[in-house]
N, C-alpha and C positions, 0 to 999 in steps of 0.2 A: 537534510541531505540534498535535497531539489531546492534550487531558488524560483519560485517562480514569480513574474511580472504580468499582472492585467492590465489588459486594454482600456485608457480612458473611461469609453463609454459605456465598458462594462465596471467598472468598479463605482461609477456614479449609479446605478441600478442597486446594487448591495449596500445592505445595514452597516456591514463589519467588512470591508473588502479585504483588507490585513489578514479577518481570521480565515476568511476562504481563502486567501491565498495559502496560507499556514495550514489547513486541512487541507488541499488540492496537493503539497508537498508530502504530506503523512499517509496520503490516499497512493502515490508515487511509491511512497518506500513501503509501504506495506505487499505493493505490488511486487517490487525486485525480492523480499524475504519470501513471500511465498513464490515464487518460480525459481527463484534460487534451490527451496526446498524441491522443487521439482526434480529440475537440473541432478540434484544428487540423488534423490532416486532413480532418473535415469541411469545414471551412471552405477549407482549399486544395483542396479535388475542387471546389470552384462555383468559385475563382478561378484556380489555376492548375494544370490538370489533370495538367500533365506534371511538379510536383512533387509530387505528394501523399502519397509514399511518403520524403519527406524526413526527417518526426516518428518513423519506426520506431525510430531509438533511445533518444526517448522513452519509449516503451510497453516494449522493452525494460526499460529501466531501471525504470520503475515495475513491472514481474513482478520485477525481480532485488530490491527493494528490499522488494516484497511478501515473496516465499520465506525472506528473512532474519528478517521477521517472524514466520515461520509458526516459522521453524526456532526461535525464542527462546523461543515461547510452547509447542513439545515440549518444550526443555529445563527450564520451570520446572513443567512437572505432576509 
């Protein structure tokens, strides 16, 4: 979803610079899915208050999809 580009002098520091790049983008989108999930729980607490706890498995998913990023960018230092 993110393209992201390192700094010369940082990608000469890293094992894998490709794969932390490719985890630093996964670590991004896991980020916009869970506050996305937020976002609509905001909006369901003013509209319908007894589901507001609907979206939890999106913000789930957005931490599990975060951690796999995180996990990618340990294995390429």
């Amino acid at each position: 979803m993110f393209k992201i580009e390192l700094r010369p002098e940082i990608r000469k520091t890293l094992k894998d610079p490709d794969r932390f790049a490719k985890g630093l983008s996964t670590v991004y989108t896991g980020l916009v899915l869970a506050m996305g999930g937020v976002v609509i729980m905001l909006f369901l607490f003013f509209q319908k208050p007894e589901n507001v706890l609907h979206p939890t498995w999106l913000i789930v998913l957005g931490l599990a999809v975060i951690a796999w990023g995180e996990w990618q960018k340990f294995r390429s230092k």
